[in-house]
KOLKOLNU-713976 format. One record per residue (C-alpha): x, y, z; residue in three letters; residue number from 1. Coordinates in nm, 2 decimals. Layout:
REC       x       y       z  rest   nr
REC       X       Y       Z   ala  NUM
...
//
This chain:
REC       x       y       z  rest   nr
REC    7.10    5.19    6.00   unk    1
REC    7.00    5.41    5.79   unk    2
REC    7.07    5.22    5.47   unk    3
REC    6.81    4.97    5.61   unk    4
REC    6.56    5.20    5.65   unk    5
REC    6.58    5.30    5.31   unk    6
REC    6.59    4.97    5.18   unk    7
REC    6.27    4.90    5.38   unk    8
REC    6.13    5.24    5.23   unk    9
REC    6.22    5.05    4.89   unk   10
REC    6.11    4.74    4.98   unk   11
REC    5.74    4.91    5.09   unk   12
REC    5.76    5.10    4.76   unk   13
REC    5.80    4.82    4.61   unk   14
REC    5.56    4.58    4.73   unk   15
REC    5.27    4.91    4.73   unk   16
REC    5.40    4.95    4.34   unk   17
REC    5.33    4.52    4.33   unk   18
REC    4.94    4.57    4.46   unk   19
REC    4.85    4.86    4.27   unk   20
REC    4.97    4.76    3.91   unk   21
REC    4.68    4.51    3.91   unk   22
REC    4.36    4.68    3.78   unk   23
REC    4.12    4.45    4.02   unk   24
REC    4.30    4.58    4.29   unk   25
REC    4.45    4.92    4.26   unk   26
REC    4.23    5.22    4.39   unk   27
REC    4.37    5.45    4.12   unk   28
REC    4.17    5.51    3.85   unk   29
REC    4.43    5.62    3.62   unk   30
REC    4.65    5.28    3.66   unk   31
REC    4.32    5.07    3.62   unk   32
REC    4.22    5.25    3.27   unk   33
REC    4.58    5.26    3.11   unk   34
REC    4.78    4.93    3.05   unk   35
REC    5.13    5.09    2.96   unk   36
REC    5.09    5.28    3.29   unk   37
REC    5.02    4.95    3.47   unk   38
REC    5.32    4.79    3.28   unk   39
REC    5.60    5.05    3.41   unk   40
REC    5.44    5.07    3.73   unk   41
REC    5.52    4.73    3.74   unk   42
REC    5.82    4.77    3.59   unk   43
REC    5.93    5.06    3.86   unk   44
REC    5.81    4.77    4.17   unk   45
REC    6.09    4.54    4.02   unk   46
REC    6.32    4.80    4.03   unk   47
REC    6.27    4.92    4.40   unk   48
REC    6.25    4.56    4.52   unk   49
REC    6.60    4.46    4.32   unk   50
REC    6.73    4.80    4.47   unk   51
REC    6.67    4.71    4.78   unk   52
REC    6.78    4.34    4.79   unk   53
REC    7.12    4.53    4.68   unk   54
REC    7.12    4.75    4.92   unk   55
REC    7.07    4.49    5.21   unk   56
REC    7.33    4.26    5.02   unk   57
REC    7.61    4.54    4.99   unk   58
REC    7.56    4.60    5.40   unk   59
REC    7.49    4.30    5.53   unk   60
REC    7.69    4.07    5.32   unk   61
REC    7.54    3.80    5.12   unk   62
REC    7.47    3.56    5.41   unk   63
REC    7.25    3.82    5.62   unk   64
REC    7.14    4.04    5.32   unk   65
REC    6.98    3.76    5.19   unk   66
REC    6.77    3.65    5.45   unk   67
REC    6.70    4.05    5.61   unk   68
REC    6.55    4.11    5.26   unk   69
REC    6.33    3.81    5.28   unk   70
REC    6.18    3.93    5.61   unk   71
REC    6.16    4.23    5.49   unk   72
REC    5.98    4.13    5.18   unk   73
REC    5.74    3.95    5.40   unk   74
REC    5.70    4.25    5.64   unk   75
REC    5.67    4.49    5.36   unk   76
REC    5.38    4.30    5.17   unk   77
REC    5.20    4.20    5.51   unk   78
REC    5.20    4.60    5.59   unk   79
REC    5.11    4.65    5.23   unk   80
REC    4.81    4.41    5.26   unk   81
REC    4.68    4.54    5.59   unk   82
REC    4.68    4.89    5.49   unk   83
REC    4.52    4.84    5.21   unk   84
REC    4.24    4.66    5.42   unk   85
REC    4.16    4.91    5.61   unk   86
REC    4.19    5.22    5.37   unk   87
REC    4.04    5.08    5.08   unk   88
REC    4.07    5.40    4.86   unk   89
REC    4.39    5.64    4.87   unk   90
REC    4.37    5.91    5.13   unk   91
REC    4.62    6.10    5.36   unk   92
REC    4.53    5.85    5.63   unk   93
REC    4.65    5.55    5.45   unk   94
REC    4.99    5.73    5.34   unk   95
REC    5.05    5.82    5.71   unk   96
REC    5.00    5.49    5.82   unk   97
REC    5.23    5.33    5.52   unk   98
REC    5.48    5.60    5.66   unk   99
REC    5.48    5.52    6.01   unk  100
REC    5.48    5.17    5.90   unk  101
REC    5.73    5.19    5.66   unk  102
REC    5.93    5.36    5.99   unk  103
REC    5.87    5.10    6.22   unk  104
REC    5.97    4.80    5.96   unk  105
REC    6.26    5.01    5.92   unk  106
REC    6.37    5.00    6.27   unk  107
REC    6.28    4.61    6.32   unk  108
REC    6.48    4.49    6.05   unk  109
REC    6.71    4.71    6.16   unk  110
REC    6.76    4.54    6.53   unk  111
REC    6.71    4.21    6.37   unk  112
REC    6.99    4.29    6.14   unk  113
REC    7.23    4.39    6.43   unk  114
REC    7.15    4.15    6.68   unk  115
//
């Protein structure tokens, strides 16, 4: 359980790490002016998502870590995507939200995972 909420955790990181490494998209002014920061935040995304596909893989098995990390891909970049909809610059409120959301894709893949 709790390896699959940090590999959701991961898999958020990730797939937040994925949206703000574009310059037309990110809300940080610091990753939109400098292109080697852009470059290892993208760099860093790869890395969380690869973590977490292992992590899910060295649980689950090949045969259900596979597909949980898929939906959790999916579930991670859908959060990811609302989010940043509705907070469209970085404030506490959207990291609380990512949290809670982070928590409760944590706890679905989690039942998915063990039913």
């Amino acid at each position: 359980m709790l390896v699959t909420l940090f590999a959701s955790t991961l898999l958020y990181a990730g797939c937040f790490g994925f949206f703000h490494a574009d310059k037309r998209r990110s809300a940080y002014q610091a990753i939109k002016s400098n292109a080697n920061l852009q470059k290892s935040v993208l760099g860093a995304s790869w890395l969380l998502i690869i973590s977490a596909f292992v992590a899910f893989c060295s649980t689950l098995g090949p045969e259900r870590g596979v597909p949980v990390w898929l939906g959790g891909v999916t579930l991670a970049a859908a959060a990811n995507l609302l989010i940043a909809a509705l907070f469209p610059k970085p404030h506490v409120i959207s990291g609380a939200v990512s949290l809670v959301g982070i928590f409760l894709s944590g706890i679905g893949i989690a039942i998915g995972a063990l039913s």
